[in-house]
C-alpha positions as CSV (number, residue, x, y, z in Angstrom):
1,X,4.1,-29.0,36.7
2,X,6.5,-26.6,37.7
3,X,8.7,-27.3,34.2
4,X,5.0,-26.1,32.1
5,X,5.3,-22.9,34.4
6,X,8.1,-21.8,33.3
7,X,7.1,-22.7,29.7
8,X,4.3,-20.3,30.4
9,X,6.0,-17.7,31.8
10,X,8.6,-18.0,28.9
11,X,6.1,-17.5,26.9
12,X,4.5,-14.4,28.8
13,X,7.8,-12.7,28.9
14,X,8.1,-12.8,24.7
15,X,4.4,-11.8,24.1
16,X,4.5,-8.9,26.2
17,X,7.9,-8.0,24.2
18,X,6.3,-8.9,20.9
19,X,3.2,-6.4,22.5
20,X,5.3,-3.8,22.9
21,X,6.7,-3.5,19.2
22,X,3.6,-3.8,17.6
23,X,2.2,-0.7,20.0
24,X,5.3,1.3,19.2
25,X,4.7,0.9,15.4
26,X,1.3,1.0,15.9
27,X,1.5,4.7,17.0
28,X,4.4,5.3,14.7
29,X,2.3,4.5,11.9
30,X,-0.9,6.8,13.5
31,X,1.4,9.6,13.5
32,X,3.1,8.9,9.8
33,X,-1.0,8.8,8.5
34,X,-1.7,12.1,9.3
35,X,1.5,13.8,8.2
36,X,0.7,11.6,4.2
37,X,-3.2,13.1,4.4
38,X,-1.9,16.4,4.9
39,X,0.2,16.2,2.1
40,X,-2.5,14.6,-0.1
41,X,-4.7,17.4,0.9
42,X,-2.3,19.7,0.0
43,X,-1.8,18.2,-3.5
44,X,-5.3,18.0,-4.4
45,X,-5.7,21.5,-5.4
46,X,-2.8,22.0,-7.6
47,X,-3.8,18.3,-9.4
48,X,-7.4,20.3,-9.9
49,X,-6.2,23.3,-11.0
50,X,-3.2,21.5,-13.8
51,X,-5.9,19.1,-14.7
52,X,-8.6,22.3,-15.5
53,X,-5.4,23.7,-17.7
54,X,-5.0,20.5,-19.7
55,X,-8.4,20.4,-20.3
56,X,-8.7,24.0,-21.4
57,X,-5.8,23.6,-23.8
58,X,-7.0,20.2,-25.4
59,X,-10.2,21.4,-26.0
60,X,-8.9,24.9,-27.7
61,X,-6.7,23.1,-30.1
62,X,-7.7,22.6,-33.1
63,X,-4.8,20.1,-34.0
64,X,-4.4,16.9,-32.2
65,X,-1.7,16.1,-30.1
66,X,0.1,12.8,-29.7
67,X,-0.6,12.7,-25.8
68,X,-4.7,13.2,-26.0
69,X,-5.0,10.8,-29.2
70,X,-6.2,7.4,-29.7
71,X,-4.3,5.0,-31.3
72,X,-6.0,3.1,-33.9
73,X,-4.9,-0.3,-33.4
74,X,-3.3,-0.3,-29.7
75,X,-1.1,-3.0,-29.4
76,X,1.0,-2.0,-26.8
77,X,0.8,-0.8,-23.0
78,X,2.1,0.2,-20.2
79,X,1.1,-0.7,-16.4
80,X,2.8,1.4,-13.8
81,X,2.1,-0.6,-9.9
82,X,2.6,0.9,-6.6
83,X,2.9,-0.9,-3.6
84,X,5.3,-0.5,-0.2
85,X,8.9,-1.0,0.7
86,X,7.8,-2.7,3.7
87,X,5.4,-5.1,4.5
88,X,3.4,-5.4,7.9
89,X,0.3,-3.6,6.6
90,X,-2.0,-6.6,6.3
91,X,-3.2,-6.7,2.7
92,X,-2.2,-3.4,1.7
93,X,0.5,-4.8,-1.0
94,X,-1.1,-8.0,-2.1
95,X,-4.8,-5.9,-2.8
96,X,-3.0,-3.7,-5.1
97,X,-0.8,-6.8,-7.0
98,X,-3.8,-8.5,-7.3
99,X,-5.6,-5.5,-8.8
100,X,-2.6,-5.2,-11.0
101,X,-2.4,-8.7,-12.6
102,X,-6.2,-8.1,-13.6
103,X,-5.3,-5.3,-15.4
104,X,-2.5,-7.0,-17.1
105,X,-4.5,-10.2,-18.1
106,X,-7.3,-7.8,-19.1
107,X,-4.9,-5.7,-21.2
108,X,-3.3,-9.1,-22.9
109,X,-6.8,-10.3,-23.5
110,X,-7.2,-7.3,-25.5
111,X,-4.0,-8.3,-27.6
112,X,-1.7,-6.0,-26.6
113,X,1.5,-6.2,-24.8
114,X,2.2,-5.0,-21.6
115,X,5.5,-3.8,-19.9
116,X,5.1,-3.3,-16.4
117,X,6.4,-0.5,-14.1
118,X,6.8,-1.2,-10.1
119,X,7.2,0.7,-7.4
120,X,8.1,-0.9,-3.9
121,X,10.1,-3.7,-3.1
122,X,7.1,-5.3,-2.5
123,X,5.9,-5.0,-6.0
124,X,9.6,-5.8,-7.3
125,X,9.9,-9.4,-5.1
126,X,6.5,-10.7,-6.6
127,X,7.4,-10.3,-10.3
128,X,11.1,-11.1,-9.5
129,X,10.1,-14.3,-8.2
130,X,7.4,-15.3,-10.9
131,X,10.9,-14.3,-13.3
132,X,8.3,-12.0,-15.1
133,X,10.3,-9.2,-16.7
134,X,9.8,-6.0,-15.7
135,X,10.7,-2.5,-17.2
136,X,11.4,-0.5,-14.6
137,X,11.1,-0.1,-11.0
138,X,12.2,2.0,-8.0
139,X,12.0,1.5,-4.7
140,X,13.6,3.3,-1.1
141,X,10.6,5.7,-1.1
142,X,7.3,5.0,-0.3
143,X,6.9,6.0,3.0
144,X,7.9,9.4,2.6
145,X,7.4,10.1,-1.4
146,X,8.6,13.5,-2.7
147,X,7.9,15.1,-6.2
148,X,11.4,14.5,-7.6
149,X,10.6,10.7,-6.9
150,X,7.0,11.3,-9.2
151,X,9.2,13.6,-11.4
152,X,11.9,10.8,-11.8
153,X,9.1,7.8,-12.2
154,X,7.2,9.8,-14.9
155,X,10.3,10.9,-16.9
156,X,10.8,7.0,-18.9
157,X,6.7,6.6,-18.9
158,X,6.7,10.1,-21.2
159,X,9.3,8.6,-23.1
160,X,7.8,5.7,-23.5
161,X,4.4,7.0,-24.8
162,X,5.8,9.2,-26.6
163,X,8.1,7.2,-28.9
164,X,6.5,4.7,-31.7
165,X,5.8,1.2,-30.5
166,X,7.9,-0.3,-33.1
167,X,10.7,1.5,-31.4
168,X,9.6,0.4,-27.8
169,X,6.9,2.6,-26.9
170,X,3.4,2.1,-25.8
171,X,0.2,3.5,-26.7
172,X,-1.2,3.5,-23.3
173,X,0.0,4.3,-20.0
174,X,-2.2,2.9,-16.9
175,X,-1.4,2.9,-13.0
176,X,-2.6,1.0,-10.5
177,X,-2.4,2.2,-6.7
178,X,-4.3,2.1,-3.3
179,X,-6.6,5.3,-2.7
180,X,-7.3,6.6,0.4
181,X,-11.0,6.6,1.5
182,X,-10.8,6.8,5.4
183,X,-8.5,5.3,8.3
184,X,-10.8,2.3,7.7
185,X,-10.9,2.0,3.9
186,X,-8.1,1.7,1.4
187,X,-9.2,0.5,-1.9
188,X,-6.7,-0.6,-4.7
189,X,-7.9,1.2,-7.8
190,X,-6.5,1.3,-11.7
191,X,-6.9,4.7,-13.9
192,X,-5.7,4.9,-17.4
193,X,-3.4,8.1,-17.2
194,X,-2.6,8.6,-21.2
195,X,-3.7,8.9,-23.4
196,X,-6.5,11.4,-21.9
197,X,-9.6,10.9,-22.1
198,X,-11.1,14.9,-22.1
199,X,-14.4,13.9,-20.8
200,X,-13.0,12.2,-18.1
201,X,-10.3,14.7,-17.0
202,X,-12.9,17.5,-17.3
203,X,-14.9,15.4,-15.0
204,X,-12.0,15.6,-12.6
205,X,-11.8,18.7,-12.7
206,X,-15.2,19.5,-12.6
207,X,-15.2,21.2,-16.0
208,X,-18.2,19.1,-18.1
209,X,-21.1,21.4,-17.1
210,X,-19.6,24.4,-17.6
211,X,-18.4,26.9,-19.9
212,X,-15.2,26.8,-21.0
213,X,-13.3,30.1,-22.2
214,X,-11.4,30.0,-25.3
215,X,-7.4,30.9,-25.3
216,X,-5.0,31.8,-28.1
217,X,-2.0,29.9,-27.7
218,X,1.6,31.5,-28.0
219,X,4.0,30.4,-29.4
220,X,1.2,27.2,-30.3
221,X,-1.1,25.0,-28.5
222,X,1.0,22.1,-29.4
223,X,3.7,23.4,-27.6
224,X,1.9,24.3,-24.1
225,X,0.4,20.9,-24.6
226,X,4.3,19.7,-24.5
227,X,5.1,21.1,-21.3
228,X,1.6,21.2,-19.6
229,X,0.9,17.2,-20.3
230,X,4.4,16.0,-18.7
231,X,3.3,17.7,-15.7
232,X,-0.1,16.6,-15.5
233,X,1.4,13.1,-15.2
234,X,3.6,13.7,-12.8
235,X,1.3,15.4,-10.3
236,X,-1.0,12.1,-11.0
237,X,1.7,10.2,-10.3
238,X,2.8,12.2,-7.2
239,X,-1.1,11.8,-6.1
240,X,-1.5,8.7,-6.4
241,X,2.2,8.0,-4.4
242,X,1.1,10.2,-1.6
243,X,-2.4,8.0,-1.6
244,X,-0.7,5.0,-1.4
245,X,1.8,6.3,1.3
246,X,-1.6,7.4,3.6
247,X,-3.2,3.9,2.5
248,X,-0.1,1.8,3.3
249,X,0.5,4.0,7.0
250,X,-3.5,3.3,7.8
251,X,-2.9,-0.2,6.8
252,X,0.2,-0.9,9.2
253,X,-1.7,1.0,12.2
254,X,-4.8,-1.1,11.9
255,X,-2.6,-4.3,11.4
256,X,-0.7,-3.8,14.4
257,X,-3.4,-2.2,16.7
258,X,-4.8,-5.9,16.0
259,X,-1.8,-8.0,16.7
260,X,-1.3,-5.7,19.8
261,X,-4.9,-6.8,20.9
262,X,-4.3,-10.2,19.9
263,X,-0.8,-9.9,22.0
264,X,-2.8,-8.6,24.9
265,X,-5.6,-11.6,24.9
266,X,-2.9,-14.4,24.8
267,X,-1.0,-12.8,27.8
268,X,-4.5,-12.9,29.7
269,X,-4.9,-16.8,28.4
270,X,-1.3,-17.6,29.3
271,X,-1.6,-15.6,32.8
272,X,-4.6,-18.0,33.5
273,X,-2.9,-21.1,32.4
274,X,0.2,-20.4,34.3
275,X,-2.2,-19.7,37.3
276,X,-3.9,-22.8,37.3
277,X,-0.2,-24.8,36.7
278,X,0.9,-22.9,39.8
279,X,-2.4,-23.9,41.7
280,X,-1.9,-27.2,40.7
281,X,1.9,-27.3,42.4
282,X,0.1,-25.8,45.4
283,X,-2.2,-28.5,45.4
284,X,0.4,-30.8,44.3
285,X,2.8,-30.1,47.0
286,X,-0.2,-29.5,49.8
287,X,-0.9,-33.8,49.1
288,X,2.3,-33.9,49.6
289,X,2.4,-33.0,52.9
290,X,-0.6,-34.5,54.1
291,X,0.2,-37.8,52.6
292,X,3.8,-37.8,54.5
293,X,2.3,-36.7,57.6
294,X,-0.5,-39.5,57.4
295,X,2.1,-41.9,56.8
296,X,4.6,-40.8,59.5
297,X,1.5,-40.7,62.0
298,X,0.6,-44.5,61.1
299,X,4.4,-45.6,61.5
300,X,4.5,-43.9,64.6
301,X,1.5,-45.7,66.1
302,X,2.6,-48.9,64.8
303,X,6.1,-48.3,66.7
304,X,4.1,-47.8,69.9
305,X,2.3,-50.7,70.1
């Protein structure tokens, strides 16, 4: 008995160790959360107010541009996936892969191809080890995305849509991410980004019951179109990072606020084990006694008579 107590307290020892991590990150990640819905909060109104321009603009122009046009005959897509560097965030990454390959067998049941964009080592190990080829990825990031990272990310998806498919580019550009609802709820969503869709973006911006003014474009509205729409999908793109840097942070502290609870009840059921093994050396050793002594009383009366 005495070996299993030491097994127990062994065993004690490493749980409240292992407790103490996962309590550490846990308020690590609480503090991370707020600091990424700050910064979502603060990109919301500049996302509004770019998405209210594009709208304006697309709607004024009389010619179509490349970036707000349907393709006749898609053929070809593009699937841009964000997930974490790191993992310990319970089903943070595999909710938004999963999300993703729906999108993608969706997309090739539609006949067109797909290349696939990743962000996150997370993202990059599953595809890597299904040997699934992927067309670019970035990782070193997530926790702690900047607008250069969105900036740098959107630059080949531009390029991309922009060139002709028979020269490698895509006719539609889609991204799939985690959006943060509360501390509680992260949901793994898909938008199409490009081309746009005006009566959803002016929805998103809050435009579709009201009256929009007319502009005269200088030096043409296919121009501002160039340098407006580049930016629109960046600032998406940095959205959508940000969201899935809150998500991911939310995720980790409610994963390790339940392993630290889960820590703390199998201390409590290994104290109460190693209690009753110690009681039963007591026990154990009190027999012990009383057996000897009973035994060394009978010899003792047998030497007297």
């Amino acid at each position: 008995m005495g070996a299993q107590l030491r097994v127990y307290k062994r065993r004690i020892k490493s749980v409240t160790a292992t407790k103490k991590i996962t309590k550490a990150m846990e308020m690590i990640a609480a503090s991370r959360v707020v600091k990424a819905q700050r910064k979502v909060q603060a990109s919301t109104p500049y996302a509004t107010e770019l998405t209210r321009a594009v709208t304006a603009v697309a709607t004024g122009a009389n010619d179509k541009h490349p970036l707000t046009t349907e393709a006749e005959n898609p053929t070809r897509a593009a699937v841009l996936l964000l997930t974490s560097d790191r993992g310990l965030a319970g089903a943070f990454n595999s909710n938004a892969i999963k999300a993703a390959e729906q999108l993608i067998r969706k997309l090739e049941g539609e006949g067109k191809e797909v290349d696939i964009y990743v962000v996150g080592r997370r993202g990059v190990a599953h595809f890597n080890f299904r040997e699934r080829k992927l067309a670019d990825s970035w990782t070193g990031f997530t926790d702690e995305p900047t607008y250069a990272d969105a900036k740098k990310i959107g630059e080949p998806l531009i390029e991309a849509i922009e060139k002709d498919t028979a020269e490698g580019g895509v006719d539609e550009l889609h991204i799939v991410y985690t959006e943060f609802v509360s501390m509680m709820t992260q949901t793994a969503v898909e938008a199409r980004l490009l081309p746009l869709s005006l009566d959803e973006v002016a929805k998103e911006a809050g435009q579709q019951d009201t009256l929009r003014p007319l502009y005269d474009f200088e030096p043409s509205a296919e121009d501002v179109l160039d340098a407006l729409l580049p930016r629109y999908v960046e600032s998406r793109i940095y959205n959508a990072l940000l969201q899935s840097s809150a998500s991911k942070h939310a995720a980790t502290r409610r994963a390790m606020k339940s392993a630290t609870d889960n820590a703390g009840e199998l201390i409590t059921n290994l104290t109460r084990l190693a209690n009753a093994a110690r009681q039963a050396d007591i026990t154990q050793e009190i027999s012990e006694i009383v057996g000897g002594t009973t035994a060394l009383a009978d010899a003792t009366a047998g030497s007297d008579k």
